[in-house]
C-alpha positions in Angstrom: 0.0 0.0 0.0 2.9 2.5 0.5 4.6 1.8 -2.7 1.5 2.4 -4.3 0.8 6.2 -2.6 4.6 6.7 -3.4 3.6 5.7 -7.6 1.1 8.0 -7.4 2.5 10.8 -5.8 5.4 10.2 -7.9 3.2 10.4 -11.0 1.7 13.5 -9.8 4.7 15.4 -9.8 5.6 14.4 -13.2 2.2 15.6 -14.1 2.6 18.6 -12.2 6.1 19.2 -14.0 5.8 18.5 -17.4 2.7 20.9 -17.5 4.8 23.7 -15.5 6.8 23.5 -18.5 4.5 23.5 -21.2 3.0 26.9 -20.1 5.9 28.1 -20.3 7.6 27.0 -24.0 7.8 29.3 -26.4 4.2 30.2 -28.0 3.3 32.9 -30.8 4.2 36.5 -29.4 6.6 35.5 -27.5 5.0 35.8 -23.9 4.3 39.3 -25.3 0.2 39.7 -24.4 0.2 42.4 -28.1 2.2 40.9 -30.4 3.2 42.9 -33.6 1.7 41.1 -36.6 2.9 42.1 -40.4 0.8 43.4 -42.9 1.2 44.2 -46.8 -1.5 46.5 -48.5 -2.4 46.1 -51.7 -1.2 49.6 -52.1 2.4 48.6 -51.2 2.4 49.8 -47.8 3.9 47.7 -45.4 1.9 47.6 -41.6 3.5 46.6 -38.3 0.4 46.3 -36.2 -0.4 45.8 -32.3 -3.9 46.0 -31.2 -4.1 46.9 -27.7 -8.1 47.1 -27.4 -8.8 51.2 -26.4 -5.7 51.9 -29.2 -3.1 50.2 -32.3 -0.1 50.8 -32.7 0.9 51.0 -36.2 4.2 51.5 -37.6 4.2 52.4 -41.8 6.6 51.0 -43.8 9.5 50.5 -40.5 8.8 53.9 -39.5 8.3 54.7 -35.6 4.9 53.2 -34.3 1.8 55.9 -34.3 -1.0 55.2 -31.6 -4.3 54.8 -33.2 -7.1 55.8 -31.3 -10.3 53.1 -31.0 -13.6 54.3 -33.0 -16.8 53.3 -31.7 -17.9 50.4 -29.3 -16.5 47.6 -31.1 -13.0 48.8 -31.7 -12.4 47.7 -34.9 -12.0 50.8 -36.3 -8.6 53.1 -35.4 -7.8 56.5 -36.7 -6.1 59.3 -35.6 -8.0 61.6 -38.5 -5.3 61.2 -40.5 -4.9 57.3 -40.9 -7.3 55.0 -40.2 -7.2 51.3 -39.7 -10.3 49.0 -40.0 -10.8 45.6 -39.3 -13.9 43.7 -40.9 -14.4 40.3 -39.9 -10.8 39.4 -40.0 -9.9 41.5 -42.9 -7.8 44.8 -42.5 -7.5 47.7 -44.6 -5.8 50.6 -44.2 -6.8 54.0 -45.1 -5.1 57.8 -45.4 -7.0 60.7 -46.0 -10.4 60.4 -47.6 -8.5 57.5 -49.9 -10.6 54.7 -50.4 -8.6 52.0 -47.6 -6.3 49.5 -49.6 -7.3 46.1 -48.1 -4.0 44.0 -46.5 -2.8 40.6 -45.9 -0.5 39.0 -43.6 -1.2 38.9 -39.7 
């Protein structure tokens, strides 16, 4: 009857162990909770994109990161009146001005 408590507690550390260090392998971002994806607009123009919720952080073709305000409730929709980001089931776009938005890829 001992030997048996000792298997199991034995097993339960191994449990406990091997699942201590799968949270902790490497997983997409990088531990990082807003991970920068990549984007490529049909226009040419190259997004580095972190989505934050209340704001994204968008850097245009490798130049330093711009804070995009949230629009609306749902917050797929960022702009700082001058760009403006949108996100449509799945799908970004990216827009400048009053341009029509050039749709994107990547993520």
């Amino acid at each position: 009857m001992m030997l048996r408590n000792l298997s199991i507690a034995a097993i339960g550390a191994l449990l406990l162990a091997s699942s201590a260090h799968a949270e902790t392998g490497a997983s997409i971002g990088g531990g990082n909770p807003y991970p920068v994806s990549d984007y490529t607009c049909q226009d040419g123009t190259h997004l580095a994109v972190r989505l934050f919720g209340d704001r994204a952080s968008v850097s245009v073709n490798g130049a330093p990161a711009v804070d995009l305000l949230a629009m609306g409730t749902e917050g797929t929709t960022y702009s700082n009146g001058r760009w403006t980001l949108t996100i449509v089931q799945g799908q970004l776009s990216w827009g400048v001005g009053r341009a029509v938005p050039s749709p994107c890829t990547g993520g």
